[in-house]
N, C-alpha and C positions, 0 to 999 in steps of 0.2 A: 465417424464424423461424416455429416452430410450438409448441400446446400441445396435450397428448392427457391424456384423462380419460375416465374411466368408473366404475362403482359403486365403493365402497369397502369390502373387506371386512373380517374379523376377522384382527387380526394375531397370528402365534404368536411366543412368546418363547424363549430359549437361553440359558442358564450364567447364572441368577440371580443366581448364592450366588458371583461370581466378583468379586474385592477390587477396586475401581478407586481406591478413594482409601485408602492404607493406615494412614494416621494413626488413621482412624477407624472404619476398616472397613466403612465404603462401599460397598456393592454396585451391582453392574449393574442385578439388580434393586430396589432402592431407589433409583437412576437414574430409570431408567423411571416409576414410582411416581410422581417429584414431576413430570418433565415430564405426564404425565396431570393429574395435581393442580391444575398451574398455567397448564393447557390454555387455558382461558378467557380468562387476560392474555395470554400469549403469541403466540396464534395472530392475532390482530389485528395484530399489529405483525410479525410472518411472511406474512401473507397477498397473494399476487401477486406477492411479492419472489423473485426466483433467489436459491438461498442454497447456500455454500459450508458443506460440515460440516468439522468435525476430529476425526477419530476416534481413539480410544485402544483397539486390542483386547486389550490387557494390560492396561490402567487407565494413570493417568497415569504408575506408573515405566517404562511402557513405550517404545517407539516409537510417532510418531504421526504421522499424513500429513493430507492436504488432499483431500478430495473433491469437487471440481467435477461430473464427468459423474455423474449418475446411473449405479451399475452396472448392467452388461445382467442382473443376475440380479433384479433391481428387477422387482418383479409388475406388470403391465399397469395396474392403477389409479392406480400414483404418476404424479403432475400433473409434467409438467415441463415447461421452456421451452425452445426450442432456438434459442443466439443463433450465427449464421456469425461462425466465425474471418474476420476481415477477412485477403487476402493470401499465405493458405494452404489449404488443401484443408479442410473439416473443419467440424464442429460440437462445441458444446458447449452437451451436455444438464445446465441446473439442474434441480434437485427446486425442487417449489412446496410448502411445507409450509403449505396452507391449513385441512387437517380435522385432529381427535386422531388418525385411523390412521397418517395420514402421519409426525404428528409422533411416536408410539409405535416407528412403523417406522426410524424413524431413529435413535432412541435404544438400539434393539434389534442397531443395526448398532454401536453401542459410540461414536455421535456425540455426546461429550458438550459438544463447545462446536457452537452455531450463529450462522454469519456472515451475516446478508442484507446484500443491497446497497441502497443509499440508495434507489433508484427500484424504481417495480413493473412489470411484465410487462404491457402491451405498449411502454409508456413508457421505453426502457431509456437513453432521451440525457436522460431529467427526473427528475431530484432532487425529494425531498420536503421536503427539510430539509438544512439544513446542521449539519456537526460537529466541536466542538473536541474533539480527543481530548489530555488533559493529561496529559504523562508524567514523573512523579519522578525524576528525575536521581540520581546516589549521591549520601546525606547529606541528601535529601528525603523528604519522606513525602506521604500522601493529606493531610495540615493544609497542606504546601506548595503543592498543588495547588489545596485550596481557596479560597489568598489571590490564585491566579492566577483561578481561576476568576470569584472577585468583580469582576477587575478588566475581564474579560470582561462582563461583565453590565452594569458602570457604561456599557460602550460598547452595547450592545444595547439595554439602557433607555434612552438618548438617540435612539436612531435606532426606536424605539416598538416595536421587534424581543422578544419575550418567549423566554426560554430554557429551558429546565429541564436539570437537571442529575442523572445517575444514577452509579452507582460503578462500576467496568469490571469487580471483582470478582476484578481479577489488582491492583496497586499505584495506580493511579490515577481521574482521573473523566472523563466525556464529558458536553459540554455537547449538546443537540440545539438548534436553531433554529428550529419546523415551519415551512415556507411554501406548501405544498400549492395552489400557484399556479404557473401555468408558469413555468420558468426553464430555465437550462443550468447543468452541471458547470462550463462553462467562468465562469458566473459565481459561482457559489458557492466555488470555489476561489480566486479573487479576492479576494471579499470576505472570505474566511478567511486566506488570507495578509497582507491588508492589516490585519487585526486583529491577529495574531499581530506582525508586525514595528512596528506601531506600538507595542504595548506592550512589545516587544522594545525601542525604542527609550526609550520612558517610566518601564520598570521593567528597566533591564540585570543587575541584583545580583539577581532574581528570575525572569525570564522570558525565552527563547531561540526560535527559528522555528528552528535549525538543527539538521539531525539526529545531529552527529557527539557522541559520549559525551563527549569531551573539553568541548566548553564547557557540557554537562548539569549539571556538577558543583555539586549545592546549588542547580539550580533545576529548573524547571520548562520542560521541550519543551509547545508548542502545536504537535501536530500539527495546519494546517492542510490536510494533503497526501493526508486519505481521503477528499474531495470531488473522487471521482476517479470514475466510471464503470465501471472498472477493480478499485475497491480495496472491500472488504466491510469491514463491522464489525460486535463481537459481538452479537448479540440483546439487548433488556432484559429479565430475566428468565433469562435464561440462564445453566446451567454454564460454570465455567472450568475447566481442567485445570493449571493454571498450578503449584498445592500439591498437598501428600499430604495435603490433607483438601477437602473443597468450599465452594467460596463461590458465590456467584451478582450478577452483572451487575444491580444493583437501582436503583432511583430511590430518589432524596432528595428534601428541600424544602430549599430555600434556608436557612429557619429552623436545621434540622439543621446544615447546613455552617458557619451564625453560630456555634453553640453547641459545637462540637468539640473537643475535648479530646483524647480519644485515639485514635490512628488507627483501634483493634479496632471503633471504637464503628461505623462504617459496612463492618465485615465480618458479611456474613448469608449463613447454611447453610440448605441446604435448607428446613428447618424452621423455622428463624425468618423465611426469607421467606414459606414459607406462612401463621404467626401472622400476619403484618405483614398482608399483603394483606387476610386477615379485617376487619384495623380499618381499614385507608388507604384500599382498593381499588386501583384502577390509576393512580399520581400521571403518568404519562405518557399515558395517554389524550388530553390535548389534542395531544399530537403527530401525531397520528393523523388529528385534520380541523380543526387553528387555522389559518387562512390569513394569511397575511404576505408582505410585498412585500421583499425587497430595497432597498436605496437606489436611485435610478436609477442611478447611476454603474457597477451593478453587475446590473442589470436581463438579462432573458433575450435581449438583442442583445450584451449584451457579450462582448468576446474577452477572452480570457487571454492574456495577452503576456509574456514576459521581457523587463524596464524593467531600466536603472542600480539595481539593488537589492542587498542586503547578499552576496548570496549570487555574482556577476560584481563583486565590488570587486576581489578579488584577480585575477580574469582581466583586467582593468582597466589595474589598477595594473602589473604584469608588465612591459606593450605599450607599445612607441609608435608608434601607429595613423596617424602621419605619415609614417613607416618602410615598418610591415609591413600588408601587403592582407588580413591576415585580416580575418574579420567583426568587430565593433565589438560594446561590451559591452549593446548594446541590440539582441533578436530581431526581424528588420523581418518576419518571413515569419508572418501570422496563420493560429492552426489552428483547424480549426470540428470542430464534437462528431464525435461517435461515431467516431473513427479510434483504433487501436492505438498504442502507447507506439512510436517508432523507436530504433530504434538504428544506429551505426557503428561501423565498424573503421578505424581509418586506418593505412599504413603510414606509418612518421614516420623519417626517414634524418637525425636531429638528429647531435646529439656523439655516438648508439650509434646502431645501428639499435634500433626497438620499436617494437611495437603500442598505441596509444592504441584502446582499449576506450571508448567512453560510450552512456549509456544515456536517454533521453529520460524527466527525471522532475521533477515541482513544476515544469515552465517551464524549466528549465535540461538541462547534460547533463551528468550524474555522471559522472566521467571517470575511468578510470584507466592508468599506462603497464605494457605486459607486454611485459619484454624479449624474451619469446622468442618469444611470441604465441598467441594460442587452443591449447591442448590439441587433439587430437581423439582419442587414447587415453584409454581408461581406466585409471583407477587415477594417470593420472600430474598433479601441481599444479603451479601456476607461480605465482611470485612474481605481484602486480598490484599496483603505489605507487598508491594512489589522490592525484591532483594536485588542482587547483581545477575547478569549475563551470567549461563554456563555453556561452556562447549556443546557440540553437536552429541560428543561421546556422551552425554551425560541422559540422553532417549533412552537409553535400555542400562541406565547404572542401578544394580538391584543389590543388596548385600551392606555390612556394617561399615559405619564410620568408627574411628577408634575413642574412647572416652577420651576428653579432654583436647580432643583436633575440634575444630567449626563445625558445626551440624554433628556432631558425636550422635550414634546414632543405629536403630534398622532402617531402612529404605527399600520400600516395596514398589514394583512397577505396578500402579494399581491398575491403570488405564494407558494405552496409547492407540494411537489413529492419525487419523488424516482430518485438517479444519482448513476453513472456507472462510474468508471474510467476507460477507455479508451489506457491510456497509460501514462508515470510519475507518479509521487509518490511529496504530499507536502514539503517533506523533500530538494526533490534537486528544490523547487520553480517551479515546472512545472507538470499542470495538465492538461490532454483533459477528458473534460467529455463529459458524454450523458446525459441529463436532462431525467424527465417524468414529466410534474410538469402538472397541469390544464392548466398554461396558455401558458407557454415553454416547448419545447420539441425539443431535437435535439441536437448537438456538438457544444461544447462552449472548448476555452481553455484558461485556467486562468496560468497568469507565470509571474515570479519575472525576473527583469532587474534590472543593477545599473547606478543608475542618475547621470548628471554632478555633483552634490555635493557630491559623496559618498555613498548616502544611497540608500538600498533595496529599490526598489518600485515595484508592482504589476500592471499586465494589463490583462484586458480580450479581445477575441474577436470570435465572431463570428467565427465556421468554423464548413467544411462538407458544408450544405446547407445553403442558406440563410432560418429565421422564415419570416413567418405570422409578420406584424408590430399590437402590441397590438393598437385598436383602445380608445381616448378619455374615451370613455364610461366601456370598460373594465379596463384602468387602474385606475380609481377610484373605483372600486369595489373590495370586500374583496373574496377572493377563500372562506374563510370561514364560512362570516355574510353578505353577500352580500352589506354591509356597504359599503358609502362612507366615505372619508376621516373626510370631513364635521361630518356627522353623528357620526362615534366614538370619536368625538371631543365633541360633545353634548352629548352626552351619558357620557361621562366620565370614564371610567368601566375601568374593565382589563380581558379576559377573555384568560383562559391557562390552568385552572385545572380544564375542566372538561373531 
């Protein structure tokens, strides 16, 4: 990891007068304008952090991508930080958007959402804070969010934990936590889930922890799952691209969230965040140096485990683990920070042949079956049924199921590695990844569409480059026992724990 820096000069600007938000007529140039404007709040709460932009070079009706690396056309003064790809060759250069040039420079590049990560630079395994990020389901609004967000704070106020709460500026609100005290991801994710499914369980007709749209309907997702290392969230203060007009990422007082009425009332444009700030100043300033402890329970020794919880009920329930030697719906294998999300391929010779796809994420592994199995052309999609969570154990389960249990069966570890998200998030059904696996590597994008019947369905395809086609001989072979299919089928076994 390294940072490079030197004087900062005068930045030049391009296509002013060019519409980025068309409801209102928006410009690039009056883009630019307010981040300068609001340089002062903003840049404290950007400072040291790697941040991911999102850029819009047509304005929002355009197309818009994710900028991780710094580009090479970036002038020698931009600060960045260079964290190693764990597992693969490579680096990835964040911008530090600590000065107005930097941040000028960005907005210049048509960045008009910015994403920092929860920790600063050189700290990238310490969180500063924890975050609910609360999302309206259809039939909800920001007043529904607000009765979740209350009910979050009734538990933080008990545990002497102070919050503050800001509006995402897209449909919903984010709670922050500061705790600018050592800790790990791995406990702040913890403790964010354990909030989330408690009142999952105390308020069911209101509140959810799970991310599929289906049970969203008329409440409220607590995303507990961006107290991730891995995963950014939007600046306060900051553009969203979300509408054909602009809002901005703004803090609230609690008072406000009591008194709400209608939703517009905590949407602010440019300009009215500017007035605001005049009278309020910065309501998120304590985030910035209030110091807070976690509960011990949840303290910076703690692991994140996948336990018997809501999300392994149905892998659970399925099994009889008297039967069949899969792993059990409790993760025994503990993981410690700074490691990349895993992934597997498994081949699975159940009632069809298919590829079971899952993806290491929240503790579990989002799973799903692909009859015919990874793409590596381009242009072409394949069905993916997305099935239930399985344990973490279930990355290296290679060996038979028994006739007549679920998934009866051989099960071959075809492929595992390390992946990247790219861009999207599982929650809105759309993910670009970047594999590293032994036998795949490369851009793949997995996303939910709706069928002539109604229902969610999943597709993957190939993109970025086309793969190397796995030959015959490699794909009967196990990444991990050199096994053929055949063979772990004679063998009989199960191997996972060791």
């Amino acid at each position: 990891m390294c940072a490079t820096h030197s004087k900062t000069p005068k930045v030049g600007f391009t296509n002013l007068d060019k519409v980025f938000f068309p409801k209102t007529g928006f410009t690039k140039g009056r883009m630019i304008q307010y981040y300068v404007d609001v340089s002062a709040f903003i840049l404290p709460h950007l400072k040291q952090r790697p941040v991911t932009l999102i850029r819009y070079p047509d304005g929002v009706e355009g197309e818009k991508f994710y900028e991780k690396n710094a580009p090479k056309f970036a002038p020698s003064w931009i600060k960045t930080y260079a964290v190693d790809r764990r597992h693969h060759p490579g680096q990835t250069n964040y911008i530090l958007v600590n000065d107005i040039s930097t941040l000028a420079w960005c907005a210049n590049l048509a960045a008009v959402e910015l994403h920092p990560f929860l920790h600063r630079a050189p700290k990238i395994d310490q969180p500063t804070h924890v975050v609910f990020d609360l999302d309206p389901g259809e039939g909800s609004d920001i007043r529904t969010c607000a009765r979740a967000a209350f009910l979050v704070k009734e538990i933080t106020d008990g545990l002497s934990l102070k919050a503050f709460p800001k509006v995402s500026g897209s449909k919903g609100l984010q709670l922050y936590v500061p705790l600018n005290t050592k800790t790990t991801y791995e406990a702040t994710a913890s403790f964010a889930k354990a909030v989330a499914e408690l009142l999952q369980q105390q308020h069911p007709e209101l509140i959810v922890s799970k991310m599929s749209k289906h049970h969203r309907r008329g409440r409220v997702l607590i995303d507990w799952s961006q107290n991730n290392r891995s995963k950014t969230t939007v600046a306060v203060y900051s553009l969203r691209g979300k509408r054909d007009e602009p809002f901005i990422s703004m803090p609230v007082a609690w008072d406000e969230l009591k008194r709400l009425r209608r939703p517009t009332t905590l949407f602010f444009t440019p300009e009215a965040a500017l007035k605001r700030l005049k009278k309020t100043g910065d309501l998120f300033a304590p985030v910035l140096t209030l110091k807070q402890k976690l509960p011990r329970a949840f303290g910076p020794k703690a692991i994140f485990t996948a336990s018997t919880t809501e999300t392994l009920k149905d892998y659970g329930a399925k099994r009889d683990f008297s039967k069949t030697k899969e792993p059990g719906p409790v993760s025994r294998k503990r993981r410690t920070g700074g490691k990349e999300n895993r992934f597997v391929i498994q081949k699975h010779a159940a009632s069809h042949l298919h590829y079971d796809f899952r993806l290491e994420m929240d503790g579990t592994l989002k799973s799903w079956a692909i009859p015919k199995g990874i793409p590596t052309e381009l242009g072409v999609k394949r069905s993916a049924f997305a099935v239930e969570d399985h344990p973490l154990d279930y990355l290296k389960f290679e060996g038979t199921i028994p006739k007549g249990q679920y998934g009866g069966g051989t099960v071959m570890v075809w492929d595992i590695g390390t992946y990247e998200v790219l861009g999207g998030d599982y929650a809105s059904g759309n993910l670009k990844l970047r594999l590293a696996g032994k036998k795949l590597k490369g851009e793949w994008h997995l996303f939910r569409i709706r069928s002539n019947d109604g229902k969610d369905v999943w597709l993957i395809a190939k993109s970025g480059q086309a793969a190397k086609p796995i030959s015959a001989r490699r794909d009967d072979s196990s990444v991990l026992t050199r096994r053929s299919m055949a063979r772990i089928a004679k063998d009989n076994d199960a191997q996972w724990n060791t």
